[in-house]
N, C-alpha and C positions, 0 to 999 in steps of 0.2 A: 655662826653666821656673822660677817663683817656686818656692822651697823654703820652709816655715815650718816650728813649730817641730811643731805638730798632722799627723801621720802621713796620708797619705792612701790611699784605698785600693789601689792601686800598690802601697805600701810596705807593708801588710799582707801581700798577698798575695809578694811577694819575700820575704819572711820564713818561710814556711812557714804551712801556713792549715788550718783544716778545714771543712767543710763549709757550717757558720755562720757562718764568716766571708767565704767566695765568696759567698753568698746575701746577706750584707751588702750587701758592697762592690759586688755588679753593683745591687742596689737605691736605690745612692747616685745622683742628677743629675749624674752625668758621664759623659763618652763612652766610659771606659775602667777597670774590665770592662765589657763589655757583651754583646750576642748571640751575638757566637764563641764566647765563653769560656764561656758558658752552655750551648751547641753541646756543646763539646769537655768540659762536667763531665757532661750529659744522659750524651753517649756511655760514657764511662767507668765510671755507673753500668750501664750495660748490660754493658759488659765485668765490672764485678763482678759484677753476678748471672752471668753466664755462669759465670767462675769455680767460683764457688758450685755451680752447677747442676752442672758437672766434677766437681769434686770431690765430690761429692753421689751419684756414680757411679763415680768409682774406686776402686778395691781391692776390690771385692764381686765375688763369685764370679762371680753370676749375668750380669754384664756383660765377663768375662776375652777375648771376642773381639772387644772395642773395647778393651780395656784402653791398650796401644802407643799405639794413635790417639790417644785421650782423652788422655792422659798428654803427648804434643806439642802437641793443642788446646789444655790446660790452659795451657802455659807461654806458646803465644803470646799468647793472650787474658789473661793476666795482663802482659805485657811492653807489649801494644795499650792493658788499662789505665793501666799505667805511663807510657806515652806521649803518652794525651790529656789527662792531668795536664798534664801537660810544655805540651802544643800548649794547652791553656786559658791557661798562663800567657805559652806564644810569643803568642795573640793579643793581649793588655793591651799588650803592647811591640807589636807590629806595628801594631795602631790606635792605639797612642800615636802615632804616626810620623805616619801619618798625621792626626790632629788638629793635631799639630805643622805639619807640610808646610802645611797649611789657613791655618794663620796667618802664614806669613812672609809678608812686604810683595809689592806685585807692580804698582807708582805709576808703573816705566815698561819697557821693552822686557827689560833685562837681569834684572832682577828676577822681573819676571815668566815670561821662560825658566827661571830657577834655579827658580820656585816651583812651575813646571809639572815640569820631572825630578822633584823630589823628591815632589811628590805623586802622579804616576802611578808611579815607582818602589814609592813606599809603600804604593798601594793593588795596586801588584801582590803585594807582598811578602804582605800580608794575605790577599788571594786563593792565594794559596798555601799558606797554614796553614788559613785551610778546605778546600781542597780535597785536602791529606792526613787532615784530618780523617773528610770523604766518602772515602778509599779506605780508612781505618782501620773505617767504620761498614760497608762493602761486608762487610768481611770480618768481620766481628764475625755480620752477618744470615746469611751463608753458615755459620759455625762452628756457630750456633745453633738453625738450621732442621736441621745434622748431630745436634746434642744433643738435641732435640726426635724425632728418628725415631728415636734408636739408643741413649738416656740411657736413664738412672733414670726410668721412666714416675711416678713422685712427684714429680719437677720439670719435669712437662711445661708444666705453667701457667707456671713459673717462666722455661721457656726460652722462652717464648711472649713473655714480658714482653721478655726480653733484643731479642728481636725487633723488636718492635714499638717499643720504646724507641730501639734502635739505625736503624731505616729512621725515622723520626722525628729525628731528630737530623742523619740524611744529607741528606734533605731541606732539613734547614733550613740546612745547609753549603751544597748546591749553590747555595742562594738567597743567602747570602752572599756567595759567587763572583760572582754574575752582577751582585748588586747592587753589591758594590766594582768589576765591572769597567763599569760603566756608569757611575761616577764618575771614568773617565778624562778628562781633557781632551786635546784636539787641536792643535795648533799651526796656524790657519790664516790667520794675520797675517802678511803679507808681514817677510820679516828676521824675523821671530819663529820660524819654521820653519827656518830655515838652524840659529840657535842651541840650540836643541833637538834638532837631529837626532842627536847627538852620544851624550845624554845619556838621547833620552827612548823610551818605550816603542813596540814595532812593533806594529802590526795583527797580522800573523799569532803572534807571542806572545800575544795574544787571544784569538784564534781560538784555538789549541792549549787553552790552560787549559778555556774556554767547552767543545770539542769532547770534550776528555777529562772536563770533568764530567759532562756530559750522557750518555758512555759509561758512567761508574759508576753513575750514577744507574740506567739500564736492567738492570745485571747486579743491582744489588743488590733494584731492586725482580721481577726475577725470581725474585730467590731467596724474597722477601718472598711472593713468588706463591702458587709451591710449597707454602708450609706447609699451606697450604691442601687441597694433593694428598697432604698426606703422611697 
């Protein structure tokens, strides 16, 4: 990767960033931030308002028999924000990888095997941080359909939002999943198969990720349901 002397936005965000400056940097013409990472900041503001909405409820008399509850809800939902922080910035490196893999040469058989590993590797590794993203947003809609029946009736709107925000977000994980895994490539070139076998990704590793997100996706929009009943 060329290095100059002008910061790019990569190098912003490894530095510590705030809010203006993610909205920057995925706004620049390049591949990386981009949709995950916008995925995984969407989610996290939902985990804040959750927060918010918690605490917006603890310590007040009138709710002492969700106190306990609330009080573990709180910390995970604040630890699930702390986290899609984190996973916003694993994705820029994870599709870095992948734009990288995109570009190595692939002019004759050997090359082109190396450039197949590393880019189905890459794209699986991506599909992998969304699709903790989608179990971190499952649980975030389930926490907050909780906070929404049993909170502070003064942030019910609030925990609606957390809702709504957070299966919104999940969504657009699983669709990152299925879109990075449909950017696999195949080995079906005679000798190009042999050398790849080695290195490169299996069908049923596919399958799994594909099967388990389409599993979160159904709990979470259940839970998404519900609010509805509540």
């Amino acid at each position: 990767m060329t290095r100059t002397d002008t910061p790019t936005p990569s190098d912003v965000l490894a530095q510590g960033h705030s809010l203006r400056q993610w909205s920057d940097a995925i706004a620049e013409a390049t591949a990386v931030p981009g949709g995950g990472s916008a995925v995984a900041i969407a989610a996290s503001l939902a985990a804040s308002v959750l927060v918010m909405c918690l605490g917006l409820t603890l310590g007040r008399k009138r709710f002492q028999d969700v106190e306990a509850e609330f009080q573990d809800l709180s910390k995970e939902a604040d630890e699930i924000r702390e986290n899609l922080i984190l996973l916003a910035e694993e994705d820029v490196v994870a599709y870095g990888t992948v734009t990288e893999a995109r570009g190595l040469p692939h002019s004759n058989r050997d090359e082109s095997a190396l450039r197949l590993i590393n880019l189905n590797n890459a794209l699986l590794g991506a599909s992998d941080v969304q699709l903790t993203v989608l179990r971190l947003c499952r649980n975030l809609v389930a926490t907050a359909r909780r906070v929404y029946q049993a909170g502070n009736p003064s942030v019910k709107a609030d925990a609606a939002a957390a809702i709504f925000l957070a299966a919104g977000a999940g969504r657009a994980a699983q669709f990152n999943v299925e879109a990075n895994l449909a950017g696999l490539g195949w080995a079906t070139e005679v000798g190009l198969a042999e050398a790849v076998a080695d290195g490169g990704v299996r069908p049923e590793q596919v399958d799994e990720l594909l099967n388990e997100a389409a599993r979160l996706m159904l709990e979470l929009e259940r839970e998404e349901r519900a609010l509805g009943e509540s």
